[in-house]
C-alpha positions in Angstrom: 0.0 0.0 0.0 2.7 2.0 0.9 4.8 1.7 -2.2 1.8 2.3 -4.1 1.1 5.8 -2.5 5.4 6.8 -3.4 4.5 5.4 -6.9 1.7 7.8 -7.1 3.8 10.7 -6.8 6.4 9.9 -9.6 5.4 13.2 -11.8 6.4 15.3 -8.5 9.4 13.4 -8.0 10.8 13.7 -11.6 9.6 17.3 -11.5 11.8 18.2 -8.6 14.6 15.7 -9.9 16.8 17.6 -11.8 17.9 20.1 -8.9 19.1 17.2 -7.0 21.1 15.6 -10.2 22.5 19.5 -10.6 23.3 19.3 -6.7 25.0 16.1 -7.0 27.1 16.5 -10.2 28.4 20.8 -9.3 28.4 20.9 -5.4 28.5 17.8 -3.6 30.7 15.3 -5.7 33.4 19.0 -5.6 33.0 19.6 -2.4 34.0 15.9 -1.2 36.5 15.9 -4.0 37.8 18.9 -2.5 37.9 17.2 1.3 40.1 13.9 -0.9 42.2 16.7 -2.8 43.5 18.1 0.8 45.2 15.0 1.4 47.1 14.8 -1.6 49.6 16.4 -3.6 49.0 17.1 -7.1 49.3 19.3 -9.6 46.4 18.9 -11.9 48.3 16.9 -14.4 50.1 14.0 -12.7 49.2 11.4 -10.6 48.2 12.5 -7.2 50.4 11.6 -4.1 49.2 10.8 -0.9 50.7 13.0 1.8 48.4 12.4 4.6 48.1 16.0 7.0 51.3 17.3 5.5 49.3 20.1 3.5 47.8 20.9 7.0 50.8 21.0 9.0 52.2 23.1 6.6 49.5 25.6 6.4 49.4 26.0 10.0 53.1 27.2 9.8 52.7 29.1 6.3 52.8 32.8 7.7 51.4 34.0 4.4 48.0 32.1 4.8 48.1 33.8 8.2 48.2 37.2 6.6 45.6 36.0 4.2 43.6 35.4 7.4 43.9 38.8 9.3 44.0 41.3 6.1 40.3 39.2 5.7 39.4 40.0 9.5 40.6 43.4 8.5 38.7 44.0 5.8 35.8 42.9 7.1 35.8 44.5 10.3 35.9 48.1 8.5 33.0 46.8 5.7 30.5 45.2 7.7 30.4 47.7 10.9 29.7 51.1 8.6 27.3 48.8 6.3 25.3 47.4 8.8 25.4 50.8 10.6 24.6 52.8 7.1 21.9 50.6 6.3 19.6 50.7 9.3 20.0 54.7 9.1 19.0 54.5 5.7 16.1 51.7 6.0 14.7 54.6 9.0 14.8 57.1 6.8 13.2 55.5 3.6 10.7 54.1 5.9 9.7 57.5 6.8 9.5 58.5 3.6 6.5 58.6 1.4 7.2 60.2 -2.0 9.5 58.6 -4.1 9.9 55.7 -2.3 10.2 52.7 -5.0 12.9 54.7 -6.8 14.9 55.2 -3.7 14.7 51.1 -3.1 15.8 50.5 -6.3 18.5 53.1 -6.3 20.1 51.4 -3.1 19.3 47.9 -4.5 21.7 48.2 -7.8 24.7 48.6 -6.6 24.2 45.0 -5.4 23.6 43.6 -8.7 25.8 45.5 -10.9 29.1 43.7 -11.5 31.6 43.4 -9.2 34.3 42.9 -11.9 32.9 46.9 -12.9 32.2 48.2 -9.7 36.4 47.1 -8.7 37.8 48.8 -11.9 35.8 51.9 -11.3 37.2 52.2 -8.0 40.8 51.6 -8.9 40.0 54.9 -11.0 38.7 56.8 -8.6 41.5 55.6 -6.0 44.1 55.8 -8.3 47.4 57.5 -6.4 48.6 59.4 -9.7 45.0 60.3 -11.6 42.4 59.2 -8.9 39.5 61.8 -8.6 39.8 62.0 -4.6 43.4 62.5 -5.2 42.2 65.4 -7.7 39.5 66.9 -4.8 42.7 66.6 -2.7 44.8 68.8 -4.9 42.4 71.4 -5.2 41.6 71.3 -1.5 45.9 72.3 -1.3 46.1 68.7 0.5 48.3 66.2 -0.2 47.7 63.3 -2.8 46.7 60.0 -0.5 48.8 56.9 -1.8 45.5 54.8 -1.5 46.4 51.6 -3.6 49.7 51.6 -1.9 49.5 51.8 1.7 49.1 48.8 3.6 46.0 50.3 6.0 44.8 52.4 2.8 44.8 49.5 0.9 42.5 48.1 3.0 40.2 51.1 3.6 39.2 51.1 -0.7 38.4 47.2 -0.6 36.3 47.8 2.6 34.9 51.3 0.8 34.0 49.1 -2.5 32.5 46.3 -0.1 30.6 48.9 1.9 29.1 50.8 -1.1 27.8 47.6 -2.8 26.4 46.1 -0.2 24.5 48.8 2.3 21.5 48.9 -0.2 21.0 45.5 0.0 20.7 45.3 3.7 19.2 48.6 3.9 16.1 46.8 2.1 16.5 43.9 4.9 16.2 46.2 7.5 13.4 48.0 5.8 11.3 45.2 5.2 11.8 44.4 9.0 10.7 48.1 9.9 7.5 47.7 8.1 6.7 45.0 10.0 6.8 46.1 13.6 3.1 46.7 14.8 2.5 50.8 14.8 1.2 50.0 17.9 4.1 49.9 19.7 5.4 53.1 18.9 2.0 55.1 19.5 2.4 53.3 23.2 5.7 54.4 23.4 4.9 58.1 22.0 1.8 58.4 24.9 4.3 57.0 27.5 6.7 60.0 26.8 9.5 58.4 25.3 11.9 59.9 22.5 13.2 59.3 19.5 16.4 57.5 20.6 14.8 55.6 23.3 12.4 54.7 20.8 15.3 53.3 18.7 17.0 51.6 21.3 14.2 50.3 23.1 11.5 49.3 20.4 13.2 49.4 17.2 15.9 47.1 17.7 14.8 44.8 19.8 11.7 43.7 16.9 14.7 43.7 14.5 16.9 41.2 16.6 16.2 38.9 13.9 16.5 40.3 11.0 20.0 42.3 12.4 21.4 38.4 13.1 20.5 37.3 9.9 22.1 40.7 8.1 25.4 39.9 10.5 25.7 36.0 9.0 25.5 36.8 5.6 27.8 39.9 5.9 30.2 37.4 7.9 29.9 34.7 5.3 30.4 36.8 2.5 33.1 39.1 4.1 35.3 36.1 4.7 35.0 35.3 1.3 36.4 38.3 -0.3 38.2 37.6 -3.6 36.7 39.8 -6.7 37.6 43.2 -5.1 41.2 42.4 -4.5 41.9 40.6 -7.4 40.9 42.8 -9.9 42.0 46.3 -8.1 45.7 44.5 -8.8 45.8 42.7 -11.6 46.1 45.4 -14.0 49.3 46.6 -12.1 52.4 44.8 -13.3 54.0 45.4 -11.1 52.6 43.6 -8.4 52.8 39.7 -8.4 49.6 37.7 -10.0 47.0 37.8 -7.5 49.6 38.7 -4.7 46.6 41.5 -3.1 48.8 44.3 -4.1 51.7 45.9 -2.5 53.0 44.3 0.6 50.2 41.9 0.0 47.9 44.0 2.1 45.1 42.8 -0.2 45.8 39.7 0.1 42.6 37.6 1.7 42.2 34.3 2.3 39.8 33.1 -0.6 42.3 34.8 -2.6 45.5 33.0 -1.3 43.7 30.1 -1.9 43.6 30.7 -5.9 46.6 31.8 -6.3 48.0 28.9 -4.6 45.6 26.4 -6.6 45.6 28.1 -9.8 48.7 29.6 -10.3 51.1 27.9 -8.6 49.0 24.8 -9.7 49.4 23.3 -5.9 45.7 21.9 -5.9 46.0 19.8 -2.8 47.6 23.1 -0.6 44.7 25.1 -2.0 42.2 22.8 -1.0 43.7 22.9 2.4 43.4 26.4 2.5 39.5 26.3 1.0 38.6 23.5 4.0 40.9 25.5 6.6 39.1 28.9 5.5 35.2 26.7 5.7 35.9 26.1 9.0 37.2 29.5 10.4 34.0 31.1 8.0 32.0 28.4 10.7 33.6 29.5 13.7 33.5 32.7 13.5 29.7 32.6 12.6 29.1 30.9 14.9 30.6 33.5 17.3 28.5 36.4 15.7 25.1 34.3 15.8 26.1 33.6 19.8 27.0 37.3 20.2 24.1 38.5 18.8 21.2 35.9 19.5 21.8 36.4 23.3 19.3 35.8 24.9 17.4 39.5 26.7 17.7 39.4 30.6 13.9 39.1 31.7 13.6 42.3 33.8 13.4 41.8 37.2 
């Protein structure tokens, strides 16, 4: 009876099938492929070696992958705090805002989906030490020109300026959609009890956006610690600067990026997919951190 009810349902199944078959073949079948690569040394070509946790132990004393590591806790650190931060002012003010609101969402939303590839080279332009246009506003202000694609901490501030500008839109849409749904209730309670604007903020507005703010903090830690399209193409254009080397000094150098140019170009595919596991579990760690940090439970009031 039983095998005749899941025979019933054969049209659904097949309908639903080919995700699964896509799943299998491009994500799971790498991804444990991957996990089998670590272990070995190869170099795309040959036959692979077994060497066991040599591509670990090496990584753990490779002081490169451990500038990888903190330029990517760098760079995300000076992204994700003004984002998050820029977005919730701006989801306020478009929720307050009645005229004109559909073209302002859409006007934060496409910096999101233009290119990233674009958005990086336009940057490089704008940054640029010799014919930048801040260095240009500089010179006219009488300052001096900023060497902004040269300086280690400079560096650092453009990748986490390009990250910042494509991605407060998106969460500032987040946050919106999370403002529209707090009952008005609460705030005409809060307006007949006497309270202000800020303690409005602090005391009604964030608490009913807990959620949404933990789920904006994940994806912004996920995706930070992934960083690789910014970096790479800011540099490649300079010759100067080794292939995907993160620029001078290698102060855009991130992990995700170290990770290619180990695989790709210096065709070490088991070392890379060290890195890509040791990076996955760092990425789950430190999640895990930011979920702990921000889910905490509210003290009940006494």
């Amino acid at each position: 009876m039983e095998s005749r009810r899941l025979r019933s349902y054969w049209p659904q199944y097949l309908a639903i099938s080919p995700f699964f078959v896509l799943f299998l073949v491009f994500m799971l079948i790498p991804i444990l492929f991957s996990l089998y690569l670590a272990f070995q040394k190869w170099d795309g070509l040959g036959e692979m070696e077994f060497v066991g946790l040599r591509n670990f132990q090496f990584l753990i004393k490779d002081s490169t992958f451990w500038l990888a590591l903190k330029n990517t806790f760098l760079i995300w650190f000076m992204s994700t705090v003004p984002t998050l931060f820029l977005a919730l002012v701006l989801a306020n003010l478009l929720n307050s805002t009645v005229r004109f609101a559909g073209a302002y969402r859409i006007a934060y939303f496409v910096p999101n989906v233009t290119s990233v590839v674009a958005i990086a080279i336009f940057f490089g332009s704008v940054f640029s030490t010799n014919a930048g246009l801040i260095n240009m506003l500089l010179g006219w202000l009488s300052a001096s020109p900023v060497p902004w694609l040269v300086n280690e901490w400079t560096i650092k501030v453009v990748i986490a300026t390009l990250i910042c500008w494509q991605w407060t839109g998106y969460n500032a849409i987040i946050y919106l959609a999370g403002l529209q749904a707090i009952p008005s209730e609460l705030y005409e309670a809060a307006k007949i009890d006497g309270a202000g604007a800020v303690q409005t903020f602090f005391r009604i507005t964030i608490p009913q956006l807990r959620p949404i703010i933990l789920f904006t903090v994940v994806i912004s830690t996920v995706n930070g610690m992934q960083t690789f399209t910014e970096p790479q193409v800011l540099f490649s254009s300079n010759a100067a600067n080794a292939a995907n080397g993160g620029g001078p000094g290698s102060a855009g150098l991130t992990a995700i990026l170290y990770f290619y140019r180990e695989a790709f170009n210096n065709n070490d595919y088991g070392y890379g997919a060290a890195i890509a596991w040791a990076v996955f579990v760092v990425i789950l760690l430190f999640t895990a951190i930011n979920w702990r940090l921000v889910a905490r439970p509210r003290k009940e009031a006494a």
